[in-house]
C-alpha positions in Angstrom: 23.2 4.1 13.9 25.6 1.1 13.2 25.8 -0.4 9.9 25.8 -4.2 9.3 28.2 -5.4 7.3 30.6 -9.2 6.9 32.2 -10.2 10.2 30.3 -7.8 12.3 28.5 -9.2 15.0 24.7 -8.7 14.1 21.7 -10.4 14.8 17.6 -10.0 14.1 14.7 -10.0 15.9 11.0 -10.0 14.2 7.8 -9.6 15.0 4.9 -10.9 13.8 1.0 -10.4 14.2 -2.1 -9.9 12.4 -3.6 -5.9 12.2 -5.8 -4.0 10.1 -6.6 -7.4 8.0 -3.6 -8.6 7.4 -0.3 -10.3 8.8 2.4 -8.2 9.9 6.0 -8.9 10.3 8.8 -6.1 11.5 12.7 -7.4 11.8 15.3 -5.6 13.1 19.1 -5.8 13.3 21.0 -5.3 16.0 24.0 -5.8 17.6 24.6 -10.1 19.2 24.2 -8.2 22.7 20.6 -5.9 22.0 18.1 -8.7 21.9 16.0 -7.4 24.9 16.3 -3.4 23.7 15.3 -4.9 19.9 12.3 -6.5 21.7 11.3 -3.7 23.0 11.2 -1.9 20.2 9.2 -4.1 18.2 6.5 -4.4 20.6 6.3 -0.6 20.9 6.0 -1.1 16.7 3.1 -3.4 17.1 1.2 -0.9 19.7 1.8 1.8 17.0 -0.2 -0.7 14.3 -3.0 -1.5 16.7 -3.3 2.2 17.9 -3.7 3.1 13.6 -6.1 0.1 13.0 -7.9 1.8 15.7 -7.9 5.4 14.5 -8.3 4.2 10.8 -10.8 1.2 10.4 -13.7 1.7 8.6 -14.8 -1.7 10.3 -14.9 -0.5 14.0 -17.6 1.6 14.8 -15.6 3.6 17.8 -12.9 4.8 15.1 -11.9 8.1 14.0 -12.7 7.4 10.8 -15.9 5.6 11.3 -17.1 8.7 13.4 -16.1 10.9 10.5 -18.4 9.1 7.9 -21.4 8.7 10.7 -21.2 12.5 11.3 -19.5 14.5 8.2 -17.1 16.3 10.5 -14.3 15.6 13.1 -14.2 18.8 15.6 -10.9 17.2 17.0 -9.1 14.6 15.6 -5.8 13.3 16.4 -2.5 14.8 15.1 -2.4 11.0 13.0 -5.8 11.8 11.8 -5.1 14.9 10.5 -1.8 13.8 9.0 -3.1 11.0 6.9 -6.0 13.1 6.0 -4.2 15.7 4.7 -1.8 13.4 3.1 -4.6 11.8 1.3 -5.9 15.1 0.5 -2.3 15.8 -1.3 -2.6 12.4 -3.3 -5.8 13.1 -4.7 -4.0 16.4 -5.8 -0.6 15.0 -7.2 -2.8 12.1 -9.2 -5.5 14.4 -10.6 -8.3 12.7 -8.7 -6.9 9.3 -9.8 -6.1 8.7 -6.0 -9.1 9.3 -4.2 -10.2 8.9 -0.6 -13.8 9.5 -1.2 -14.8 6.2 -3.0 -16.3 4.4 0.2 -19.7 4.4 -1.2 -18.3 2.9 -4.6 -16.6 0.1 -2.7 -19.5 -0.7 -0.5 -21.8 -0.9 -3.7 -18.9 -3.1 -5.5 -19.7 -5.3 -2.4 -17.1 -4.7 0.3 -19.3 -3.2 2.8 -17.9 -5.4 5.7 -14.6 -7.4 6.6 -13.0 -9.2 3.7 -13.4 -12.3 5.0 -17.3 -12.1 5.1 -17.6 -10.5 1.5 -15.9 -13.6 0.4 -17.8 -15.8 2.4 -21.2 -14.6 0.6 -22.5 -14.2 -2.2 -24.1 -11.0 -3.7 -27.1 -10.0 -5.3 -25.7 -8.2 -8.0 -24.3 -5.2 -8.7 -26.1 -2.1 -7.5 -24.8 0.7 -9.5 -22.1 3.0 -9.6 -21.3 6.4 -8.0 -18.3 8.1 -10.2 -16.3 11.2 -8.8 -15.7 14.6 -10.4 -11.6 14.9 -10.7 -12.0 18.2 -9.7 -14.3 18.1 -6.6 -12.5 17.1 -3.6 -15.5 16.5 -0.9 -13.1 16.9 1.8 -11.8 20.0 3.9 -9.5 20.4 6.6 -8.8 23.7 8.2 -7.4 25.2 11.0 -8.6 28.1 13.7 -6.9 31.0 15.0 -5.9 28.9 17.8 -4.4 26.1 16.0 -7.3 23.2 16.1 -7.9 21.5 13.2 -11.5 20.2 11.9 -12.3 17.8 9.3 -15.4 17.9 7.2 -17.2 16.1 4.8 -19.4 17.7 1.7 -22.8 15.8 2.2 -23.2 12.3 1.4 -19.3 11.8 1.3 -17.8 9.1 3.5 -14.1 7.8 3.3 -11.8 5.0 2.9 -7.6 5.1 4.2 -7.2 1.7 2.9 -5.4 2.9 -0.1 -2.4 5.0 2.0 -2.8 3.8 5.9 -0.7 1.0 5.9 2.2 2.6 3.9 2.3 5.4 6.1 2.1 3.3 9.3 5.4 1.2 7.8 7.3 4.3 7.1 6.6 5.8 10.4 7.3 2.5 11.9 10.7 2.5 10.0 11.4 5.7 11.1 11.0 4.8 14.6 13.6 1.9 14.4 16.5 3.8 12.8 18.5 3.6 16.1 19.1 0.0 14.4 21.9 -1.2 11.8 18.7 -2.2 9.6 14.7 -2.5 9.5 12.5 -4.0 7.6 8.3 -3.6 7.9 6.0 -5.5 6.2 2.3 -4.2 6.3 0.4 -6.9 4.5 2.6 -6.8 1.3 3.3 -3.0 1.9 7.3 -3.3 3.0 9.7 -0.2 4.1 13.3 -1.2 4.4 16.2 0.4 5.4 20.4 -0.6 5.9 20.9 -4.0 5.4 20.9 -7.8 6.6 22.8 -9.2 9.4 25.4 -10.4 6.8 25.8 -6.7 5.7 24.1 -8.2 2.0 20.5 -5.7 1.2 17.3 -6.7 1.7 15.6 -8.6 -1.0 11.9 -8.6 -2.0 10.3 -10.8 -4.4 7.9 -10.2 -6.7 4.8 -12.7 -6.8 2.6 -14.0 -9.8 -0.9 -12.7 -9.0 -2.2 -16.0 -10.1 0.5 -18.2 -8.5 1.8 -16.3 -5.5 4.2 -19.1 -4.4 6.1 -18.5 -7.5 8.0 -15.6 -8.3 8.1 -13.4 -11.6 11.1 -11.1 -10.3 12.8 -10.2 -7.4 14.4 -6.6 -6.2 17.3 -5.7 -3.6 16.3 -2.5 -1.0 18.6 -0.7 1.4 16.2 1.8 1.7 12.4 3.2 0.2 9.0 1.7 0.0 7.7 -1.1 -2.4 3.8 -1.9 -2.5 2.0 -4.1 -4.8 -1.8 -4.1 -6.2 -3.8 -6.2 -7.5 -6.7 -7.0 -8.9 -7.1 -11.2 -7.7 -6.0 -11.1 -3.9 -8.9 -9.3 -2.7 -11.8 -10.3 -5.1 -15.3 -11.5 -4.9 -18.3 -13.1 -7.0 -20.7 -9.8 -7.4 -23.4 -12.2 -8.7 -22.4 -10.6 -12.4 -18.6 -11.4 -12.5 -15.8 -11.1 -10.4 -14.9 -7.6 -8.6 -12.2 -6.5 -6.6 -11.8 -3.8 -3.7 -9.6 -1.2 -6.4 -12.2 1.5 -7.1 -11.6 3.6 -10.5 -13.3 7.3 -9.2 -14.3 8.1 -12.2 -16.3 4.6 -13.2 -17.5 4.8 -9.7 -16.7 1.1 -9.8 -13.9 -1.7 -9.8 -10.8 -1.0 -12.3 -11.2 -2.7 -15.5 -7.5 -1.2 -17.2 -5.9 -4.6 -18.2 -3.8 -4.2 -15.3 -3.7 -7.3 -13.4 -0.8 -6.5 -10.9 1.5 -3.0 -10.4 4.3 -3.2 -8.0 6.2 -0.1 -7.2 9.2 0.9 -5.7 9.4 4.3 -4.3 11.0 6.8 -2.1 8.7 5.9 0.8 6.2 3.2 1.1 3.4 5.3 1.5 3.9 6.6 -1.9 4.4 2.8 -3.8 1.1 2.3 -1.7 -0.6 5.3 -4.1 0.8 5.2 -7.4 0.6 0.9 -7.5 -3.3 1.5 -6.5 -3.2 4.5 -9.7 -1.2 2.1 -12.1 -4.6 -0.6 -11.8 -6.9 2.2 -12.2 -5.3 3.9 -15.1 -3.7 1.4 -17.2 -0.2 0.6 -18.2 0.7 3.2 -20.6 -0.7 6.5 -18.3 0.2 4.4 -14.8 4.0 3.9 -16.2 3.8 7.8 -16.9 2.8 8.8 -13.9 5.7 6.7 -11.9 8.4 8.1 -14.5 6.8 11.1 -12.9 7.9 10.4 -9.2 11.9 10.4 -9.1 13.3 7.6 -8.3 10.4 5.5 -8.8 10.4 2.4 -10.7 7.3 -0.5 -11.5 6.3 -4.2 -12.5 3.6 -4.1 -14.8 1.7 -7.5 -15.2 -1.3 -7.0 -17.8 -4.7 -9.1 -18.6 -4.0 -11.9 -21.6 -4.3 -9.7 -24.9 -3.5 -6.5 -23.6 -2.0 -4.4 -26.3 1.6 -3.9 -25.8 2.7 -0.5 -24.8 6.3 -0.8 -25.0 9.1 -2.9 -27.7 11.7 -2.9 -24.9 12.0 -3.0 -21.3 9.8 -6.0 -21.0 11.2 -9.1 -19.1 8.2 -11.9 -20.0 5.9 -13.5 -19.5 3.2 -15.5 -16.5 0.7 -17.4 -17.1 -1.7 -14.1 -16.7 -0.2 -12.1 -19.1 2.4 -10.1 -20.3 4.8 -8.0 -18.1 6.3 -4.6 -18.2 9.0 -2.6 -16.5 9.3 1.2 -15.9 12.8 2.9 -16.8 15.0 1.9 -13.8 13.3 -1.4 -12.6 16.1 -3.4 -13.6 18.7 -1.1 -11.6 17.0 -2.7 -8.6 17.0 -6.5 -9.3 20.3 -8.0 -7.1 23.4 -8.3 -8.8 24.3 -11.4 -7.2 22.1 -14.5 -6.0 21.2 -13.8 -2.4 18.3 -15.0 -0.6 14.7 -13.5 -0.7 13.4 -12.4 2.5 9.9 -12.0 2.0 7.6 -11.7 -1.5 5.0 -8.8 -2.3 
């Protein structure tokens, strides 16, 4: 692989399209003369998205995953299938249940039981009640036969969701795919994996948005490499016909996250990972969801809280929004630029 750096000769290409709800957008850098083998590239990217939104949607009725939930049990799934399974499987481990797969039934009783874009476009008849998850239970099970074929299976009356972890893992392996380039950067909907640098050799910057003014920008973070995802609590939200919910399920309220946490954005070793521990951050509140990223090494978040939150933390803090206050792991200010260089995208 090539590195970009001043007075080289590098260019980008990017792609952009919508999948799996969202817009995508992949850039590449590449030397003045690679246009056409950069093109290629991303287009074999974007059949890799459309190929997981096929595998993974809950909304198509022919997916892998939609199958799984009609019937309990996948005799043979793909080798993707199994891998994000199992990786989700892992999560719920690492987290303590915190993470978990197994709140479909949760989310469709919150009121996404269909494409975002119709929940928003209706209203609801009220909350119908809430189905909380044992911790300790995990209602899935892989396992493997003498001959190497893996099954999936469902306890009864589980059914899942890979919102939480697909599109992280689908940038990473995307990113993975383009390291034959001096630098990549994939954005899944706000889930971005980034590696080397910019055509003018400078990193890769990401900004960080106000959850209730996302054309301004609270902070803003330089990546030559890793996985930054943010969640929160206002983009995908809904009149329930009692308040306002959102599509981030605590498992153990069996209903939307009511922490104080408004917004977590996480930097991380890999995307899939930000993906997780931003979604765990909502759920369990700043002072435990700051704990458990100190936990991950290398990982660093942006804390912004409800109005009247009780501060966790005298230092580290860099402000205020007009939501609330916001709060910074150990490390996050390592990663802001050191110079002023211009943002590339926002999260």
């Amino acid at each position: 692989m090539r590195e970009a750096h001043p007075g080289a000769s590098f260019d980008q290409s990017s792609l952009e399209f919508g999948c799996m709800g969202t817009e995508m957008r992949i850039t590449v850098v590449h030397g003045v003369h690679d246009k056409h083998r950069a093109g290629q590239a991303l287009a074999r990217m974007e059949a890799f998205f459309r190929e997981a939104e096929r595998r993974f949607s809950r909304f198509r009725d022919d997916s892998e995953l939609s199958e799984l939930n009609r019937t309990g049990h996948l005799v043979r799934p793909s080798a993707d299938f199994i891998e994000v399974m199992g990786r989700a499987v892992r999560w719920r481990q690492l987290t303590n249940g915190v993470f978990n797969p197994s709140v479909l039934p949760s989310l469709e009783e919150a009121g996404y039981d269909c494409d975002f874009a119709s929940v928003s476009a209706r209203s609801r008849r009220g909350r119908i009640g809430a189905s909380p998850l044992d911790p300790d239970d995990c209602l899935i099970t892989l396992t493997t036969d003498e001959e190497g074929r893996t099954r999936v299976d469902l306890e009864p009356g589980a059914r899942v969701d890979l919102g939480g972890i697909v599109k992280g893992w689908a940038a990473d392996r995307d990113s993975e795919h383009l390291r034959e380039f001096a630098g990549t950067l994939v954005d899944s909907g706000g889930d971005i994996s980034a590696h080397g640098r910019r055509p003018d050799g400078h990193p890769w910057i990401a900004g960080v948005a106000d959850p209730d003014h996302p054309d301004e920008l609270i902070d803003a973070i330089a990546m030559e490499s890793g996985g930054l995802a943010t969640s929160n609590i206002r983009k995908r939200s809904w009149d329930d016909g009692v308040g306002r919910a959102h599509h981030i399920i605590d498992p153990m309220l069996g209903a939307p996250a009511r922490s104080g946490v408004v917004q977590a954005t996480v930097f991380a070793h890999s995307t899939e990972a930000a993906d997780v521990l931003a979604k765990c951050v909502v759920v369990i509140g700043p002072e435990r969801g700051l704990q458990l990223v100190e936990s991950f090494a290398g990982a660093r978040a942006l804390l912004v809280l409800e109005p009247g939150s009780p501060k966790i933390r005298q230092s580290g803090s860099p402000g205020t929004t007009g939501t609330g206050e916001i709060l910074e792991s150990k490390g996050w200010a390592s990663l802001r630029p050191a110079n002023p260089i211009p943002i590339e995208l926002s999260v």
